[in-house]
C-alpha positions in Angstrom: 2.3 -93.4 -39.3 0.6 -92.8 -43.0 0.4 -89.4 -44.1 -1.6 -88.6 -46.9 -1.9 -85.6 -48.5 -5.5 -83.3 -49.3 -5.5 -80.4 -51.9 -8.1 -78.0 -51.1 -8.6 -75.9 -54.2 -10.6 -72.7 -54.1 -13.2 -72.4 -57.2 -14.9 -69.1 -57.0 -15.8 -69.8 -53.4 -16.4 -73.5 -53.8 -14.1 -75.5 -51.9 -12.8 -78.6 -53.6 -10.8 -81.8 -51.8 -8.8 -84.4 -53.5 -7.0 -86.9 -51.5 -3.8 -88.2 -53.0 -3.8 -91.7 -51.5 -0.1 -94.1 -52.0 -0.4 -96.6 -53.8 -2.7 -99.5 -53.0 -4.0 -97.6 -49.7 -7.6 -96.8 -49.1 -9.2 -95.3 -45.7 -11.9 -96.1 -44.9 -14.0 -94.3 -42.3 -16.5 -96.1 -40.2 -18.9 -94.7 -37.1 -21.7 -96.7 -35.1 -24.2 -95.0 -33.7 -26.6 -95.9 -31.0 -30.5 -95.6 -31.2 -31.9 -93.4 -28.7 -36.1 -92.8 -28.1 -37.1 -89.6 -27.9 -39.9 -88.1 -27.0 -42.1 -85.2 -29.1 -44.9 -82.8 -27.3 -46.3 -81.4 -30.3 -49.7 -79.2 -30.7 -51.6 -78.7 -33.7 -52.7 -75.0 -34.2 -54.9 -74.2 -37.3 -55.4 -70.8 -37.8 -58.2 -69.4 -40.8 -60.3 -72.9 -41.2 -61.8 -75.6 -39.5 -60.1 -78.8 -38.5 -61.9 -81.8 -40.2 -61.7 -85.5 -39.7 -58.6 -86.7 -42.0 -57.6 -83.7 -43.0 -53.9 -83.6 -42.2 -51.7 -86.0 -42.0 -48.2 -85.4 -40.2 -45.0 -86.9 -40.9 -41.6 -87.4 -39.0 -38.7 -88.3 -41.9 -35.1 -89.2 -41.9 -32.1 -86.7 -43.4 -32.7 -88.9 -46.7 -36.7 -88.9 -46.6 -37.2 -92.1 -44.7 -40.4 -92.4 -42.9 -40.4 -93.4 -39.1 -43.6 -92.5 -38.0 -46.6 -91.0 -39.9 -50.4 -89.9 -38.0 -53.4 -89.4 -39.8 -55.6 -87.1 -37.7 -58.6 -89.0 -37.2 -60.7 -87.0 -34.7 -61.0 -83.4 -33.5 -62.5 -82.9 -30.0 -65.1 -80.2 -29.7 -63.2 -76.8 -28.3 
């Protein structure tokens, strides 16, 4: 078994880790995840104006801002 020791140090509320690794060790964490589909029921609800042709355009982004799906609103039924 390796032990290797983490000093949490306390900074005015900000917590702080430093890992004192032996000599020549390293660890290195890895995790695989799966891809799973999901599906999204979403409804558009304007409120003060008139929906237009093109006027919005909706997004769905990653944690870091990469796009997986983007929809420009092409046309509005008549209510």
């Amino acid at each position: 078994m390796l032990v290797i020791p983490v000093v949490v140090t306390d900074n005015n509320g900000m917590l702080t880790a430093r890992v004192d690794y032996p000599e020549n060790r390293t660890f290195q964490n890895e995790y695989v995840y799966f891809p799973v589909l999901v599906t999204l029921n979403l409804k558009t609800v304007l409120t003060g104006m008139q929906l237009t042709t093109g006027a919005f355009e909706f997004k769905l982004e990653g944690a870091r801002g990469e796009k997986f799906y983007v929809v420009h609103r092409i046309f509005y039924p008549a209510f």
